[in-house]
N, C-alpha and C positions, 0 to 999 in steps of 0.2 A: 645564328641559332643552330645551324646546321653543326657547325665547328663543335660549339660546347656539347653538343648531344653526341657527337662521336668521342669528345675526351671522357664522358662519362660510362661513355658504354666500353671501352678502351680499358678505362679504369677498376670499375667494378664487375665486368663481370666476364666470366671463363669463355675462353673459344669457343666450345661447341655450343657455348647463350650468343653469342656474339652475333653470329650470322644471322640469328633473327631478330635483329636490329639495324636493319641498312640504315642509309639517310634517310632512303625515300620511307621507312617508317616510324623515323624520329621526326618528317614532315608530315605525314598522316596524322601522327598522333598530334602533334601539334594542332593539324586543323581540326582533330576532334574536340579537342579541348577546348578551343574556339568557338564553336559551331555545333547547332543540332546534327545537321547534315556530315562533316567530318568525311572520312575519306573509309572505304566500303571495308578496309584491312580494318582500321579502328572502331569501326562498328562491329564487327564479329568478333572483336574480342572485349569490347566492355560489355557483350553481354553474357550475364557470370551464367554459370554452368549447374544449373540445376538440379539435372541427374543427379551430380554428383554429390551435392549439398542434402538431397533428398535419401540417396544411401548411405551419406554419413551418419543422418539423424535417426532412418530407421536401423542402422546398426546401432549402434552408441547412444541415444537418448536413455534407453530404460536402462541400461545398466551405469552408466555415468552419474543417470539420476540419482540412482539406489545408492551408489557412494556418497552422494553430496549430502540427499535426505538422511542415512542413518549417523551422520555427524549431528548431533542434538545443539544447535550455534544458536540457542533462547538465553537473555538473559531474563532473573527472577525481576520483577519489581523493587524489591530492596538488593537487588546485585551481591547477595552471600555466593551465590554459585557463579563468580566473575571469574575464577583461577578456572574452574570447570570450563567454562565457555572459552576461555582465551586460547587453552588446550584443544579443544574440540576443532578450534577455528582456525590455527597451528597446523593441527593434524590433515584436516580439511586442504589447505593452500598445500601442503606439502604432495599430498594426493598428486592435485592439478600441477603443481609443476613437475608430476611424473609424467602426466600427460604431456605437457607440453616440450617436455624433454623428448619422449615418444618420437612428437611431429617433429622437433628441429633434424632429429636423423636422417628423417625421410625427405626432408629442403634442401636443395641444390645451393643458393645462394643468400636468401634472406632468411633469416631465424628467428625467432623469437627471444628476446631477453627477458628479466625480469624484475619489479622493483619494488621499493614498499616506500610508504611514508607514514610514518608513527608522530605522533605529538601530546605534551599533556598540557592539557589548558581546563585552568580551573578547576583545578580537583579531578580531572576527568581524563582517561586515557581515548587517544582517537586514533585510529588506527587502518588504515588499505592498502590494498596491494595488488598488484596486474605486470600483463605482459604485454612487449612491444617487438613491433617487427616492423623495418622502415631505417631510412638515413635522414627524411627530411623534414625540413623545418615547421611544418603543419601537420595537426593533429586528428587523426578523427577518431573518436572515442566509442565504443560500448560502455554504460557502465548498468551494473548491476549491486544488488544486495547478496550476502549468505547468510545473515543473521534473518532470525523469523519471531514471532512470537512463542508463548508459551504454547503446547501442543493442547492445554486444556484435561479432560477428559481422555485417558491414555489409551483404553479398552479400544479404541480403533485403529490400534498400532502405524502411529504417527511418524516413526524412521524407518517402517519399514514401505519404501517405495514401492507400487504394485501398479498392474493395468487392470481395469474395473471399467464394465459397461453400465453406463445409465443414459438414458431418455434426454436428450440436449437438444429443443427449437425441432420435437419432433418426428426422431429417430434416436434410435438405438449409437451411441456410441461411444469409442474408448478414451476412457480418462486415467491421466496419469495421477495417482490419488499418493498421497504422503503430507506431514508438516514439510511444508514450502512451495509446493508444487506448482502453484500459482503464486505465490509471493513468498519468496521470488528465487527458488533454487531451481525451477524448473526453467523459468525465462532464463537462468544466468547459464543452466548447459547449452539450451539453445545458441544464447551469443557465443559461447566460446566454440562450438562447432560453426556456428557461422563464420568467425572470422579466421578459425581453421581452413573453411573450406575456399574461402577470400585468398588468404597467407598461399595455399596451395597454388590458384590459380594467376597470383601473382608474382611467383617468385620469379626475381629476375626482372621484372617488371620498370620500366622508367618509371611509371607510376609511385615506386617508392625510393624515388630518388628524393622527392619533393615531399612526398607524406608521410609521415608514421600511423601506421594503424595499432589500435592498444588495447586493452580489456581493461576498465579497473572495478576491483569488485570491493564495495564498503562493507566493512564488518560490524556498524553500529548504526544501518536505517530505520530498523523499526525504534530505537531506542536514546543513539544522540544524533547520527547524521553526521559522519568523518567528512563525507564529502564536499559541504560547504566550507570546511576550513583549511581542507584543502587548494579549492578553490581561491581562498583569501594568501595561503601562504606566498609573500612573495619571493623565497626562492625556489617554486616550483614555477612549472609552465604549462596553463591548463589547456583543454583542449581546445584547439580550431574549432571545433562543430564537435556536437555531444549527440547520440542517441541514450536515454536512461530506460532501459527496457523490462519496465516493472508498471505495465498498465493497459493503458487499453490503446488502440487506432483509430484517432490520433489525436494528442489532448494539447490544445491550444490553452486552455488556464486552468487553476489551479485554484481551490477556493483557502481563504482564508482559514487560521487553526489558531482555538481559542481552547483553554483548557480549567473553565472557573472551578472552584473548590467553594461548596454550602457548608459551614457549621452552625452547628446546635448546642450550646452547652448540655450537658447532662443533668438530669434534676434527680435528688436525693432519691435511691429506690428504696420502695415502699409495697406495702399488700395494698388489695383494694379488695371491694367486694363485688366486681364484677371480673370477667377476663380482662386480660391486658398484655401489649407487646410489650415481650422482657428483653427483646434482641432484634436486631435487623442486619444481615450482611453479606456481602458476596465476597469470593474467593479473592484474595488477590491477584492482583492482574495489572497489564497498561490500563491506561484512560480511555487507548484507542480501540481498545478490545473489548466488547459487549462480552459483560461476564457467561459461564460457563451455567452458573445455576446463584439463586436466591433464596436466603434460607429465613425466615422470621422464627421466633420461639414464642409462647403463646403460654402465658400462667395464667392462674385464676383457682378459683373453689375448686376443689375435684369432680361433682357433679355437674357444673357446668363444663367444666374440660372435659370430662368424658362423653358428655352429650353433643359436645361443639365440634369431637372429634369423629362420632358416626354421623353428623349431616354436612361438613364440609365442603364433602367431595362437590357434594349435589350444590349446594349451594355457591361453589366456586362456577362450576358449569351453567348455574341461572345466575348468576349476578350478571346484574347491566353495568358494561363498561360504558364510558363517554362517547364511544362509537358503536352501534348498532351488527357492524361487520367486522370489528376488532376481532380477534382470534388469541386468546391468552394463551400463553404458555401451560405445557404439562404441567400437573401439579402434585406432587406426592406427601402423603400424610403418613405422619409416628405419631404414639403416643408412646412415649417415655416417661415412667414416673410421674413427675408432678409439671412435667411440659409437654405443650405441644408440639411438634416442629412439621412446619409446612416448607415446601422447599418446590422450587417450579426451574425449569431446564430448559435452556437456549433452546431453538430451533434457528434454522438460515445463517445467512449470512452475518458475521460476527465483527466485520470492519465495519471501525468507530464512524468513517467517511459514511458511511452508506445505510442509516439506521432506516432510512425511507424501504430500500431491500430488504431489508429484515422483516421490517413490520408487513410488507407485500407477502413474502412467500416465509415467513418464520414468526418468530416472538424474542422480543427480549425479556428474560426472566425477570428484571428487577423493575421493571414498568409493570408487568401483569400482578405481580406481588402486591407493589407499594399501590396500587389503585385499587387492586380490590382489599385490601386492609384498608385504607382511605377511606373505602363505602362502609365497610362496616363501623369505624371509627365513628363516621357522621352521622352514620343509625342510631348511633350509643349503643351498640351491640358492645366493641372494646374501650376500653377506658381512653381519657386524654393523660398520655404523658408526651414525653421528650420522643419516643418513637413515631407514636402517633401520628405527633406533628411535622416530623421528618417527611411521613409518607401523605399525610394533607399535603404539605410543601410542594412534593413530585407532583399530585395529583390537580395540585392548583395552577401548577407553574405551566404543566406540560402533556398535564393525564396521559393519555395514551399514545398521543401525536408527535411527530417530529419536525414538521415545517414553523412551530410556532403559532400554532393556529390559536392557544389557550387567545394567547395574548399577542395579537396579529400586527396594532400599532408599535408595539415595540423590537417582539423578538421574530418577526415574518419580512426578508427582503427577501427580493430578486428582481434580473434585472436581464437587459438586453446579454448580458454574456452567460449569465446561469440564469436562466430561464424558471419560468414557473415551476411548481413540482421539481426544482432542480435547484432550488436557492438554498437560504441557509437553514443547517439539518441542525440538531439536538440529539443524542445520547446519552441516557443516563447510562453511566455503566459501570458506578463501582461505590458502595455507602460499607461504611465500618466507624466501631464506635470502640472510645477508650473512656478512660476513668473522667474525664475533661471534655468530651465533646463527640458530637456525633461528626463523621463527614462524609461529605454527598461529592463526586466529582464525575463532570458531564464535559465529555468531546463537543465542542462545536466547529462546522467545517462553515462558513459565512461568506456571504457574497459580498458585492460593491456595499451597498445598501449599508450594511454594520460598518460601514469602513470611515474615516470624518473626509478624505480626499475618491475622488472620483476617477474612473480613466476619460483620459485626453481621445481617446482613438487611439493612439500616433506611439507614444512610448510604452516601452514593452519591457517585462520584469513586474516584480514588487512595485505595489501602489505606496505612493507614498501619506506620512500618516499615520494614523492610531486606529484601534475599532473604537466601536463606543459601547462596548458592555459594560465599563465598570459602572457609568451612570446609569445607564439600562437596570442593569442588576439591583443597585442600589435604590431604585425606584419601584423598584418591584418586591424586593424584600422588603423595603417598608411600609408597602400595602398589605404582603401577607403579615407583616408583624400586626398589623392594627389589629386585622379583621378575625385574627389568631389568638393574640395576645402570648404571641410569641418571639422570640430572642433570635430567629436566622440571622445568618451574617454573611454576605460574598465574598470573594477575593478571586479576581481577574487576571490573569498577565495573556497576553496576543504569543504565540506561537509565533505566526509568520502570516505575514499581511497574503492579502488576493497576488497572484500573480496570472498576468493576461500576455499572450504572445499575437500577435500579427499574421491574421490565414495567408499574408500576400508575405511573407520575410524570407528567404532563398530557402534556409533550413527545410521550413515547411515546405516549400514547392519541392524539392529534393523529393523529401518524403511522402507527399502525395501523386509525385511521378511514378516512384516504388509502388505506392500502393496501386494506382491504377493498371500498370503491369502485370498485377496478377490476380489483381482482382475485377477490373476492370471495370472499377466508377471508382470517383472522387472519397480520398478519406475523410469521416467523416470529424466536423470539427466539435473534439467535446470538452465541455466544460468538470472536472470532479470534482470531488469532494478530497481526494488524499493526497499527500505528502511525498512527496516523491524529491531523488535528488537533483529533479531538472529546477527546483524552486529558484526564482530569483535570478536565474542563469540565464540570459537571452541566444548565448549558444549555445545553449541546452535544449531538447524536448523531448517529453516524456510520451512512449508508444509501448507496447505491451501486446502479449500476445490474445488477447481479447477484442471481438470486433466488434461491429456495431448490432445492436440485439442480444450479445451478449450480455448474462445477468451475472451480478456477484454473492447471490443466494442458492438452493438447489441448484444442479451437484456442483458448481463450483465454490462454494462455504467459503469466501475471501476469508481468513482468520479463524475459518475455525472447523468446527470435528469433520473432518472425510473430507479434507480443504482437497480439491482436484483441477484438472489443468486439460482440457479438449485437447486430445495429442494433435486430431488433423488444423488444427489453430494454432499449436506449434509452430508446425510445418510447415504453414502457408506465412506465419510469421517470420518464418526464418527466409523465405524466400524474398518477403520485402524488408527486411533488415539486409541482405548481402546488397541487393541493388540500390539502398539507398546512399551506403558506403561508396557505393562506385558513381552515383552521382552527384555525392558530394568532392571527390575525389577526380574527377574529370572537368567538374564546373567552376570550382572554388580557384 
């Protein structure tokens, strides 16, 4: 062993690295590698250097960010602005490999390279790219996003990255506020200064005799997810061990992603002689995005429309929702012409994962709408038609609630891994009508429980199996058809099953070593609701720079308007992401 560690250090690397590499610390490091205990030289140096990591971040985080942030990398939901985005995202990687060009200047011996993997499958272009620094044959990966969603609502200037104090668990503190900031252009500077401040501390290093350390950053997670087919292509070589750093500390599984579509045919329009919904719709958007606002249009006689339009207000603020402590959305009133138009405005958190967040500290616009037109609907206050009964649908299916509570036997599991209050959520978050049909389409995140197979314990990844909503569903729509005498109709397809990892599997312990290091208790093991590209991947896990108590409502708006990013959670993030690298990297 001795022999081959002197040909290597012989080999690669310059006289004046040379000397600090005797035998006796190519046998040290050996028995670090070996061993907790290890030899006292190799102890002082796997542990990474913080300072320095901590002035790289408070130099470089904000202005870094402000570059990544003012690149607009959203695709539209019909993808017209795709040539737009591909540019932005072009522009964006060209940026970072300034940077990275930068750092290779200032390396003695290991550099950074760079590399991309493009593929079109099915109609669809997939597309990432990252850097690597290392000679050897194991991998350990950062991976991050640069694409985000739509910004929503623009008036809170969404690329332009800023530092903003608000109220976080208590005090007063700074958030880095922009589209992406938390998901996920703020995590992805974080990783690349981290593995900057790694690269630095390593160069030269035996350590990358054997490993390569990489960044790759996907340009279509909120939208296709490059990363999984990545993964599958067999002539790449995916990572040894994965950290995907777009979430929270530390997510052992991942709940299932279900994404049904309701229609309605459209029935002949007609006058009536009362009011009546003439429109129902929200912006377009993803599935997984809780729209921005909810607009309904509102005909009828003129007398009653101008009447219905001075008591509204008031009677949106006394109407009884299905919950007594619900909290509706803002609601704002026009009278145009011969319509009405009511229109009500997200508050909170805006990821599709997390509607339970929303409804805690915000509203979602298209729930407080369609429920309170529902009541009035069942009053006979507005007419029955095809709108109507859209918003009866929401209000029967799911009124106000997200765990499933309407209808508990069917659409309410949870279970020993997603826990009560943590099991499967519901989403309405996006209704629009054409000449042919009305359609309703709701994010669902699902525990075991929706699932037809169960976990073992033991195997770890994707359950295997189907959900069971399409029968769910279909059971349910033809209860409301009866009791309606109405025409709804489902259509189901699964996303991507539960995925559950193992608290006892190396990865985790690695990373729970890291977190205890600097934070000094056990990470905590959480079950969510989102999508992320550790899915499916048992060398993958998904952690983030959010900890535990952390919310993804006020100020941190997962998705959505003033979305922000706790800088000192940053920062304390980046210190157990550099250590976890080095203790996958030492033990593996």
């Amino acid at each position: 062993m001795k022999l081959s560690y002197q040909k290597r250090l012989s080999s690669n690397y310059p006289a004046e690295k040379r000397s600090l590499y005797s035998p006796l610390t190519a046998i040290c490091l050996l028995a670090g590698l070996l061993s907790v205990g290890g030899c006292q030289l190799f102890q002082k140096s796997s542990q990474p250097n913080t300072a320095s990591l901590d002035q790289l971040i408070d130099s470089q985080l904000l202005p870094t960010t402000q570059a990544f942030i003012k690149h607009a990398t959203y695709r539209t939901p019909d993808r017209t602005n795709e040539a737009i985005m591909r540019k932005n995202m072009a522009n964006l990687r060209d940026y970072i490999s300034g940077i990275m060009s930068d750092f290779n200047s200032q390396q003695q011996v290991d550099k950074f390279s760079s590399f991309e993997w493009k593929k079109h499958i099915k109609g669809r272009d997939y597309w990432l790219f990252g850097y690597r620094i290392g000679r050897g044959t194991k991998k350990a990966s950062i991976i991050a996003h640069l694409d985000t969603v739509p910004p929503g609502n623009s008036d809170w200037k969404p690329f332009e990255a800023r530092i903003e104090q608000h109220q976080y668990r208590g005090q007063l503190t700074d958030f880095l506020v922009g589209r992406g900031a938390i998901d996920d252009k703020g995590p992805a500077v974080v990783s690349l200064l981290t593995l900057q401040s790694l690269a630095k501390e390593l160069d030269g290093n035996p350590l990358l005799d054997d490993w390569q350390l990489e960044i790759l950053f996907d340009t279509s997670e909120e939208t296709g997810m490059s990363m999984p087919h990545y993964m599958k292509d067999p002539k790449q070589r995916p990572p040894t061990v994965g950290v995907v750093f777009d979430s929270a500390w530390c997510v052992r599984a991942e709940k299932g992603i279900e994404r049904p579509i309701f229609t309605l045919p459209r029935q002949p329009q007609q006058s009536y002689d009362q009011l009546w919904i003439a429109d129902l719709f929200t912006p377009p958007g993803p599935s997984n995005q809780i729209p921005d606002t909810a607009t309904a249009i509102i005909k009828g006689p003129r007398q009653q429309l101008k009447a219905y339009a001075k008591q509204v207000m008031i009677d949106y603020k006394q109407f009884t929702f299905d919950d007594i402590d619900y909290r509706p959305a803002k609601l704002k009133v026009m009278l145009e012409g011969d319509q009405l138009i009511l229109t009500t405005k997200v508050a909170g958190a805006q990821h599709g994962s997390v509607p339970h967040a929303n409804r805690a500290e915000g509203a979602n616009p298209l729930v407080s709408l369609a429920n309170y037109l529902a009541g009035k609907v069942n009053q006979g206050y507005l007419a029955q038609n095809d709108f109507s009964q859209m918003t009866q649908f929401i209000e029967w299916m799911w009124g106000t609630y997200v765990f499933g509570e309407k209808h508990p036997q069917l659409l309410q599991a949870y279970d020993d891994v997603f826990s009560k209050d943590n099991g499967t959520t519901y989403a309405v978050t996006r209704v629009k009508a054409n000449d042919k049909q009305i359609r309703l389409r709701v994010d669902i995140r699902y525990a075991t429980g929706h699932q037809t197979s169960q976990w073992d314990g033991i195997t770890e990844g994707f359950l295997p199996g189907n959900s069971r909503f399409k029968a769910i569903f279909t059971e349910l729509t033809s209860a409301f058809n009866q009791q309606h005498q109405s025409q709804v109709k489902s259509f189901s397809q699964r996303s991507t099953a539960p995925d559950i990892r193992r608290i006892d599997g190396p990865l985790f312990k690695y990373i729970d070593a890291a977190y205890k290091s600097v934070k000094g208790e056990e990470c905590p093991r959480l079950a969510i609701g989102g999508g992320t590209d550790a899915k499916g991947h048992a060398n993958l896990l998904a952690v983030g720079p959010m900890f535990a108590g952390g919310t993804m409502g006020p100020p941190v708006n997962y998705h959505g308007v003033n979305e922000g990013a706790p800088i000192n959670e940053l920062k304390a993030s980046a210190k157990i992401l550099q250590q976890s690298l080095l203790n996958v990297m030492k033990n593996e």
